[in-house]
N, C-alpha and C positions, 0 to 999 in steps of 0.2 A: 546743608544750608545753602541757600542761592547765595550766587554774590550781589553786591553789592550793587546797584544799579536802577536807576528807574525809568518808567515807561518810555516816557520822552525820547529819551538818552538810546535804548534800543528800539524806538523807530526811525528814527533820523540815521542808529548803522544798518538798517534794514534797506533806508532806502540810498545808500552810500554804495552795501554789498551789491542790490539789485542793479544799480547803476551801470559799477563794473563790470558787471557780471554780462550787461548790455551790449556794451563797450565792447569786450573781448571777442564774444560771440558776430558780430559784426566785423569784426575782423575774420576772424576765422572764416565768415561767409564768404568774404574777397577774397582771402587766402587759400583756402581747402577747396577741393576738386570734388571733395567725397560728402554727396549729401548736403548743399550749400543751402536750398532750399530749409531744411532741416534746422540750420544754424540760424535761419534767417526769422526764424518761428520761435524755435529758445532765446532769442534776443529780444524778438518782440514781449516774450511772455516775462519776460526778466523788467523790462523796461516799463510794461503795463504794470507790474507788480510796485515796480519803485516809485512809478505816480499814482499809484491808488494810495499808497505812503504819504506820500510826500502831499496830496491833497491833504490831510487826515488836519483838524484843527487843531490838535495838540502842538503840531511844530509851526504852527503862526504863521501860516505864507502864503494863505489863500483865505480873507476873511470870510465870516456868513459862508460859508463852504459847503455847496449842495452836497449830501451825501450820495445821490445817485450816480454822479459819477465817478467817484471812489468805488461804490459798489461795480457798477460798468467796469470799470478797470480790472477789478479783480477777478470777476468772472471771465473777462476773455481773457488773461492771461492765461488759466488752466483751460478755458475753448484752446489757448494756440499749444499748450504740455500735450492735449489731447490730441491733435496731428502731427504733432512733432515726430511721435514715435511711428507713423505707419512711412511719415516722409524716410526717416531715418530707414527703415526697409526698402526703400523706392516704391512704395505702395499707393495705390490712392486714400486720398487723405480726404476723412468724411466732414470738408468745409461747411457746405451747405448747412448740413443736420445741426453741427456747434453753432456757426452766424445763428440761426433760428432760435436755438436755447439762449444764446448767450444775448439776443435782442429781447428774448422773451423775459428771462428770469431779470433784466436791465430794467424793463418796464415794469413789470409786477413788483418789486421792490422798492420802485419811485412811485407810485401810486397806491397800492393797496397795502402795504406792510406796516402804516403806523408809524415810520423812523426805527432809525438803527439798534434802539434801545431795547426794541419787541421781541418777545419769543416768536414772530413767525416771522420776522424781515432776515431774521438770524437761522432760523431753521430753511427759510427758503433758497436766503446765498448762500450758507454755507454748504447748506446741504447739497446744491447744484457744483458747487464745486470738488465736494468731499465724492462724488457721482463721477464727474468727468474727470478727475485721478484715479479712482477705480480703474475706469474705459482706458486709461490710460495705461494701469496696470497691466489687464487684462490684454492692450496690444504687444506690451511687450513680452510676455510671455510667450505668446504666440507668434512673434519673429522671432526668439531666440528658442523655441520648438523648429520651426520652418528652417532654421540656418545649423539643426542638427546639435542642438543641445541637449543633455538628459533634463526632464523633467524637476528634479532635484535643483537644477542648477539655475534655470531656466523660472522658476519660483522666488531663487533668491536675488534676481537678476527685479524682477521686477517689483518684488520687496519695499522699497522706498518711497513708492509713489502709494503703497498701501499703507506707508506707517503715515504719510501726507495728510491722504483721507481720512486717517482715527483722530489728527491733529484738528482737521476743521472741523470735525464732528465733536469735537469737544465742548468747544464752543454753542452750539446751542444747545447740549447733554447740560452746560454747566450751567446755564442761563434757565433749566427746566427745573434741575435740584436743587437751585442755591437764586430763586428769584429776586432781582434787586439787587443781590450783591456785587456784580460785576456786569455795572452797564455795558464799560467802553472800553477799548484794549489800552487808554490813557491813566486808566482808576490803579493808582500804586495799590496792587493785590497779590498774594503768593500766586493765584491762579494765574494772573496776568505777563508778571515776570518771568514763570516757568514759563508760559505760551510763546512768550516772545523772544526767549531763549531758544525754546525749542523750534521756531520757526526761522533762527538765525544758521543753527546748525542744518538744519534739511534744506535751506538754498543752496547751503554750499552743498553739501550731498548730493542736491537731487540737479543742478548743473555738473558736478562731481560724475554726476549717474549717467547722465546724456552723453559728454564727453566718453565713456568708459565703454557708453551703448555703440555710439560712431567708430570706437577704438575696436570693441567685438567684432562690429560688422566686417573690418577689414581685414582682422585676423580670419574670421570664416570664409571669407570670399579668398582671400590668399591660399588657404587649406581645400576649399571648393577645387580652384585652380589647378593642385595639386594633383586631386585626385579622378578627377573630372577629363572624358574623352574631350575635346574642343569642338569637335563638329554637333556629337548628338547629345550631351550633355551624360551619358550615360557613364559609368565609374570606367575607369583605365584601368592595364592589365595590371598594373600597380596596385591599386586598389582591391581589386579583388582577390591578387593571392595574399594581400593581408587578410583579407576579410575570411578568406575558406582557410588558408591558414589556423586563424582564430577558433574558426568551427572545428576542425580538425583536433584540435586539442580539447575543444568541448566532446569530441566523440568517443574519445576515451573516456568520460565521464557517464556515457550511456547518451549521448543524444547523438545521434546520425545524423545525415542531413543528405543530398540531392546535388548532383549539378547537372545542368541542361544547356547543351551544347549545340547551336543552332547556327546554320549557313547557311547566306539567301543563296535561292538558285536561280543562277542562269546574269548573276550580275554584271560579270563581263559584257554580256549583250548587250545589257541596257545602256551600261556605257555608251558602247558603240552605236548603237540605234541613238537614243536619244542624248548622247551626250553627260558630261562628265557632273556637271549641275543637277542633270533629274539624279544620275547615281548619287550624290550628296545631298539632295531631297528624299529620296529612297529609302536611304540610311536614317534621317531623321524620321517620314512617317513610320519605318517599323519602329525604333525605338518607343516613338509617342503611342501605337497601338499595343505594342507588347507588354506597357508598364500594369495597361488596366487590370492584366491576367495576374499579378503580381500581390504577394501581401507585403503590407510596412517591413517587416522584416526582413524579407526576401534580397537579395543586389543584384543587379542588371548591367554588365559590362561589358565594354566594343572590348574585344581582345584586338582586332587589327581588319582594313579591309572590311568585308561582308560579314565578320564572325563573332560570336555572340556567345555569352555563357549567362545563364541565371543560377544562381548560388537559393537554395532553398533550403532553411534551418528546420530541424525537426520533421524530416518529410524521407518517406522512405521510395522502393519504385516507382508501388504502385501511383503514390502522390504524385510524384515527378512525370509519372505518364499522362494522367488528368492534366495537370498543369499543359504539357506540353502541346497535349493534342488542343487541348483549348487555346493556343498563342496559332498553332496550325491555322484550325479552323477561321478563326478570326483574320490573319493575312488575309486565307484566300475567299474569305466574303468581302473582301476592300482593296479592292483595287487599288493600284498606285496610278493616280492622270497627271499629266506634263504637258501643259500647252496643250488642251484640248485633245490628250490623245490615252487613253488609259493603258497598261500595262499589269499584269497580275504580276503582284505580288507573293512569292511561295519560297519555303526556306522547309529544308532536310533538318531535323532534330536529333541530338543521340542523347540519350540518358545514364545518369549511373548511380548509382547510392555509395556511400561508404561503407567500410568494414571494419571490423575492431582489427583484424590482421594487414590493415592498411599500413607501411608504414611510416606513409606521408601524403597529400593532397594527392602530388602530381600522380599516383596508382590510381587513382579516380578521375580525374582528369584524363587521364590516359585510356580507361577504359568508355568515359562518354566520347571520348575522339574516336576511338573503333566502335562504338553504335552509328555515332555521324557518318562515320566511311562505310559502312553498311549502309547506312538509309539513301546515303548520292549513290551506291552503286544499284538501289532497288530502284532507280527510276526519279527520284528527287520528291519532296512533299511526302514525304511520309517523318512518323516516330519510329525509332528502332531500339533497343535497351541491351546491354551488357548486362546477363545474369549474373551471378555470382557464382561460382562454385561450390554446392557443399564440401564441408571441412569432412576429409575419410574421416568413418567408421572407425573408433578403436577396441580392438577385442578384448573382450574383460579381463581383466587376471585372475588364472586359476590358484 
């Protein structure tokens, strides 16, 4: 049983919560360093929301009360939910594309929809709205993929803006099966009370949600930090003996895997020719060209200086050799230029696979460092590989 309560009474705390909700967000813009932009968008969209309310004629404070701008209102408040999320990643944020919807669906509702009463004035805003929570969904899932989330997580992450849009689309669903019955969100209705109920709970929520999204970002960035070389962005040696670690213990399970142990040649020189900056640009373009040779799974880390390791799951020599002659290849068709002056780019490879008789990473690591020390003493730019040794023959029992 709902409680007790009627329309009136929960729009006027709709537009009470949305207020505050304004209010804080606004502060936090002045106050927080992280994504102000971002804050300044969920504020807006809080604050649109609370006057498209607070227009509304049921609470008597704006007589003869155009509906279009109530309508107006609400629709760019989820245009501003809509960028909020790409800001909240420091991304570019698709103004332009919402300004255009959210002018267009403005107008076509004040002219062509018949008033707020009609199944199409209601299919059109709601349904514009119940569209740009989606998009909205749909970005957040896709920053919290991009900041290293599983899938799983990263779905329920952006969950709330999808139960959003089943909430607006109700509304013209229930305006399709039940015509007449539920003009206006003011008509004391079981439909109405549960709507406005449930739209008192997802503000909090879904400001709840934003806050929690801002709050992700800086735990991932903090962990980024952690694991992350500072110059090439590419994983620390930290990172990576967790990471081969991890496989290691998968290898017992039957899955092998690869590591590729690469060092640029001749870096000192560059150094000293061109100076300590192109070697710290140097460093970055092989990172940015080596990554493309690379699958999603695969990790790619500065061990220190010029030296490099890619970590390859599921990949045995032969894999590890393809891969690596392909990062080869690829250097030395691109040159490295500095101030108008080019410099080749080429780095010695050593390879190794793992072993079930392994009885930790560092025997394989160990063995791609002596393919390396062989490939710098064949003349540098080449792949070299550590075989394995067959395990002796044992003679049957008679």
């Amino acid at each position: 049983m709902l409680p007790v309560a009627d329309p009136v009474s929960l729009i006027a705390a709709l537009v009470v919560l949305f207020g505050v909700a304004a209010a804080v967000w606004l502060m936090m813009a002045v106050g927080l360093r992280e994504s102000p932009w971002a804050c300044v968008s969920v504020a807006g969209a809080n604050g649109a929301l609370g006057a498209s309310f607070l227009l509304h004629e049921a609470l008597g404070l704006v007589p003869h009360m155009d509906y279009g701008w109530s309508d107006f209102l609400s629709v760019a408040a989820f245009g501003l939910i809509r960028v909020t999320v790409p800001l909240v990643g420091d991304r570019p944020a698709p103004w332009r594309a919402t300004l255009l919807v959210v002018a267009g669906v403005g107008l076509l509702t004040a002219l062509f929809t018949a008033g707020p009463q009609t199944l199409p004035h209601k299919l059109v805003l709601f349904g514009t709205m119940c569209v740009l929570s989606l998009l909205a969904a749909v970005d957040a899932w896709r920053l919290m993929r991009a900041r290293g989330l599983h899938m799983r997580a990263a779905l329920m992450l952006a969950s709330p803006l999808v139960i959003v849009g089943v909430l607006l689309l109700s509304r013209p669903m229930e305006a399709a099966l039940a015509p007449g019955r539920t003009e206006d969100i003011d008509v004391a209705s079981a439909f109405n009370l549960g709507w406005l109920w449930a739209s008192l709970v997802l503000a909090l929520l879904i400001n709840g949600w934003i806050a929690f999204l801002l709050l992700m970002k800086l735990v991932l960035e903090i962990r980024r930090l952690t694991e992350r070389d500072p110059l090439t962005d590419a994983l620390n040696r930290r990172a990576l003996s967790e990471a081969v670690d991890l496989e290691h213990s998968r290898q017992m399970r039957g899955h092998g895997y690869a590591l590729v142990l690469l060092d640029m040649d001749r870096f000192k020189l560059l150094n000293d020719s061109l100076g300590h900056p192109a070697g710290d640009a140097a460093l970055k373009a092989l990172v940015t060209l080596l990554r493309s040779c690379l699958r999603e799974v695969d990790r790619f880390a500065r061990l220190g200086g010029e030296e490099f390791c890619a970590l390859l799951p599921d990949t045995g020599i032969a894999g590890a050799a393809l891969v690596a002659e392909r990062m080869r290849t690829l250097l030395a068709e691109h040159p490295f230029t500095w101030e108008g002056q080019a410099w080749p780019l080429t780095a010695s490879f050593g390879i190794a696979e793992s072993a079930r008789e392994d009885a930790s990473a560092a025997e394989v690591l160990k063995r791609a460092d002596q393919a390396l020390y062989r490939a710098k003493g064949q003349g540098r730019n080449v792949v070299q590989a550590v075989e394995l040794e067959p395990a002796p023959a044992t003679k049957p029992a008679h």
